[in-house]
C-alpha positions, -999 to +999 in steps of 0.1 A: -598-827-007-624-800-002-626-773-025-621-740-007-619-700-026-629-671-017-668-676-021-669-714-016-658-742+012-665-772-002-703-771-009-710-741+013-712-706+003-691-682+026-701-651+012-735-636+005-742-617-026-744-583-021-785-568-028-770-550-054-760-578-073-797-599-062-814-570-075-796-567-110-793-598-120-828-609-103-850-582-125-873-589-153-863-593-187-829-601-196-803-600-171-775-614-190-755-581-189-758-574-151-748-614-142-719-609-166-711-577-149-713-588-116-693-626-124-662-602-127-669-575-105-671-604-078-646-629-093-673-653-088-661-688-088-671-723-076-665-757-082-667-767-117-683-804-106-706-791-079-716-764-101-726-787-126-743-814-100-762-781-085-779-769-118-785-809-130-808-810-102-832-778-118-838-799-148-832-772-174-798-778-193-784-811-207-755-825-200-733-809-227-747-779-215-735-785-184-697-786-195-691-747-201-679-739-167-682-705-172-720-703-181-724-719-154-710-696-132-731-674-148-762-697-144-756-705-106-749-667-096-785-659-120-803-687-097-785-676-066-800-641-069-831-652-078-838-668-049-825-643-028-848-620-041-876-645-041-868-659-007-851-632+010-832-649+043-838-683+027-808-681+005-778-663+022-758-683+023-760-710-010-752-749-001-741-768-033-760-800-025-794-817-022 
């Protein structure tokens, strides 16, 4: 069964986050406000066990981190924009995977 919403088939984005969003959430200093912001303002919403395989791979939170789906939400939409914004083009579209 693949997992299929409005911003994800399976492990493939089918959306692309809007520059408003990249920028906010992409700035300098604390951006916990505008990815909170834009998680609802989106409905933003992935797999929970591709979300979790996806941030594993950055090296940066522990497993039991890794089991609050919605921080990591937040964290993969945070990520998201900030490779957008660091590699614009490179990152339209985001592929849950290796």
């Amino acid at each position: 069964m693949t997992y299929r919403n409005q911003w994800f088939d399976g492990r493939n984005a089918r959306r692309q986050l809007p520059l408003e969003c990249i920028a906010d959430c992409s700035a300098q200093g604390s951006v916990d406000d505008a990815v909170a912001f834009w998680l609802d303002r989106l409905s933003f919403d992935g797999p929970a066990w591709l979300f979790r395989g996806y941030l594993r791979e950055f090296g940066c939170w522990d497993a039991s981190q890794l089991c609050d789906h919605q921080e990591n939400r937040a964290r993969v939409l945070w990520t998201w924009a900030c490779n957008c914004a660091e590699e614009p083009g490179a990152y339209d579209f985001l592929y849950l995977g290796i």
